[in-house]
N, C-alpha and C positions, 0 to 999 in steps of 0.2 A: 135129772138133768135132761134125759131125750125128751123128755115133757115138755119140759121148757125151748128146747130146740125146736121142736114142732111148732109150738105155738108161735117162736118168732118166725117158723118162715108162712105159718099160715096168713101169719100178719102183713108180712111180705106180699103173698098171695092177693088179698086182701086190698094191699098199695097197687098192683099192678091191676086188677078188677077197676081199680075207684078213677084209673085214669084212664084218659082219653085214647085205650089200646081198642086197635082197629078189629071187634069180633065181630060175627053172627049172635045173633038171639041166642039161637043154639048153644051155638061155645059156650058163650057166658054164661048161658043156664048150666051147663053144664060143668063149670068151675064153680058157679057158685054153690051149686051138690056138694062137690066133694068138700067145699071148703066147712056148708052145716053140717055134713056127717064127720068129720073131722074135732069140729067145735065141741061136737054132740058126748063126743067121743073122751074127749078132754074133759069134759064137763062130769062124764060116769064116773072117775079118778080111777077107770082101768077095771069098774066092776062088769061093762057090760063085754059080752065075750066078741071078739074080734074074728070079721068073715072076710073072706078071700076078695070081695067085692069091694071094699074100700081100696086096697091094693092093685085090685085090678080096673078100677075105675081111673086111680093115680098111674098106672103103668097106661093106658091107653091114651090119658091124655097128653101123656109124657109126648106117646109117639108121634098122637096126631097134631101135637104145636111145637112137634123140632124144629119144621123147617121156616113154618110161617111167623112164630113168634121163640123164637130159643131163650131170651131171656124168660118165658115163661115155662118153657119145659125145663130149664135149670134152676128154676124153684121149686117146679114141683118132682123133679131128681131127688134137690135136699131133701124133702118132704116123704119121699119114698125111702131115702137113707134114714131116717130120723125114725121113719116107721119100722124099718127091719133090725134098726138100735134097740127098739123099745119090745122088738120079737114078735111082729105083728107080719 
């Protein structure tokens, strides 16, 4: 089931990417990362081994889009919940 969580808020993730949300090149590039290594991730069904830097790439973007975009940092919150459900 955190599997399945994750992948709906990736897809969430995903919806809020596809629309008209005001980033940087940067940003974007940078959500769109975590969102393939995420996918990449889902895709191993849990065989390849999990590194601090998926987590911590989700924990930093957390911080740097509280203020400027919070609907996005409270998806990618879930997304960090979902990942520390699944012991990652």
């Amino acid at each position: 089931m955190p599997a399945h969580d994750l992948q709906s808020q990736l897809e969430e993730l995903r919806s809020q990417l596809a629309q008209d949300t005001p980033l940087t090149e940067e940003e974007r590039a940078s959500l769109q990362a975590i969102a393939l290594d995420i996918e990449a991730r889902l895709a191993d069904d849990g065989e390849a081994e999990y590194t601090d830097s998926l987590v911590d790439g989700v924990n930093l973007a957390v911080e740097r889009f509280e203020v400027s975009h919070p609907s996005m940092a409270i998806t990618l919150r879930n997304i960090m919940q979902s990942l520390a459900n699944m012991g990652i």
